[in-house]
C-alpha angles and dihedrals in degrees: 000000000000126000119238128223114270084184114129100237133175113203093207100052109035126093128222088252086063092066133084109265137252114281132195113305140160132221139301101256111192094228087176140012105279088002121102134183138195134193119204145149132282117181105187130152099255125159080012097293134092114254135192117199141138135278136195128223119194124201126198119200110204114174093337092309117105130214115211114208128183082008120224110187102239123220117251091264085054091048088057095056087044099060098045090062088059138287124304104250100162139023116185135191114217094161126054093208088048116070113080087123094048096095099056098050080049097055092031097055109005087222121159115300111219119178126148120251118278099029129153093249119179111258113260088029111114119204112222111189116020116218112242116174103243081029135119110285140203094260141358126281094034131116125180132237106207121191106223093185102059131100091218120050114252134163135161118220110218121209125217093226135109093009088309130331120202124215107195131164120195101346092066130040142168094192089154096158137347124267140201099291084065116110102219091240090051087048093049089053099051094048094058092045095048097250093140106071125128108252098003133156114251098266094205075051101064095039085055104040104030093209107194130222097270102061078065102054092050088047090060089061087064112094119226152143110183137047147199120187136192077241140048134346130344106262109214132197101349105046087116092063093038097055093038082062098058095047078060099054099038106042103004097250 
């Protein structure tokens, strides 16, 4: 649910000082082994208001070298912690409405850019490897789920890890309740419009991208039990069931 830059950027001649700061955000919780989670602030104009709420990043450590995936630019004190835990050797894009820190973990480490065809991708930014489901991926032990129906490019990476975790951005999301990165009006908003729901599907999502029925039908046949989302809370042992649910209550599959 998040806007991306339109802001024309080179990543070769720009400075750290040329890219959005650091917002609230809170610590980098180990949720499995190798796999980290962060949970920070957007504010963006959506439904023709301005919004603050908060975002996830997920990191995955392969072999000491980290892949950063739905990006939040991290404080000093967070890049720190960052870069204890390895070196940044990949970021990938697998939302077109997620990105606007992008940018800065490019220019700050020059990893390895992913981002599925078609995306909405910052001027000046180059893609260097494009996600294709049965393609090469970041790391090993992970296959892609790519929705074909909707306007906006969109995919999930699934790890083969802990019986299946699922990295999602906008598609999938555990906003049970707000948290601390919620501005009261925004909270007051989403209330009223149904955004906070265990194991829902992203509601602005759904507005954007117009995903149809049989991109669903295809995502049961992937086999799960955990999830992190671009937004809310890890969902841990029966995100399977949860999800399945909501296929069912938003497109009867």
């Amino acid at each position: 649910m998040l806007v991306s830059s339109a802001l024309p950027i080179n990543k070769w001649q720009l400075t750290m000082t040329d890219f959005p700061d650091a917002m609230p955000h809170g610590p980098i919780i180990e949720v499995f082994p190798g796999v980290f989670f962060v949970t920070g602030t957007m504010r963006a104009e959506f439904f023709g208001s301005m919004w603050q709420f908060s975002r996830n990043m997920t990191v995955v450590r392969e072999d000491g070298g980290l892949t950063i995936v739905n990006s939040v630019r991290l404080n000093d004190e967070g890049l720190a912690r960052l870069e204890a835990l390895g070196n940044v050797v990949n970021v990938v894009r697998i939302g077109d409405m997620h990105g606007i820190d992008d940018p800065f973990y490019l220019k700050r480490y020059s990893p390895t850019f992913w981002a599925l065809p078609g995306m909405n991708i910052q001027e000046g930014l180059h893609v260097d490897k494009q996600l294709i489901e049965g393609g090469e991926m970041p790391f090993r032990g992970c296959s892609l789920f790519a929705f074909k129906t909707t306007q906006l490019p969109e995919c999930i990476l699934r790890l083969d890890r802990e019986g299946g975790i699922m990295i999602a951005c906008d598609s999938l999301q555990n906003w049970i309740e707000p948290d601390e990165f919620f501005l009261d009006e925004t909270v007051t908003t989403m209330r009223g419009m149904g955004f906070f729901t265990r194991a829902g599907l992203g509601l602005a999502w759904l507005q954007e991208s117009k995903p149809q029925a049989e991109d669903f039908v295809r995502l049961k046949q992937v086999p799960f039990r955990h999830a992190l989302c671009g937004h809310g809370t890890p969902l841990r042992d029966t995100a399977q069931e949860g999800y399945h649910g909501a296929f069912q209550r938003f497109f009867g599959v």
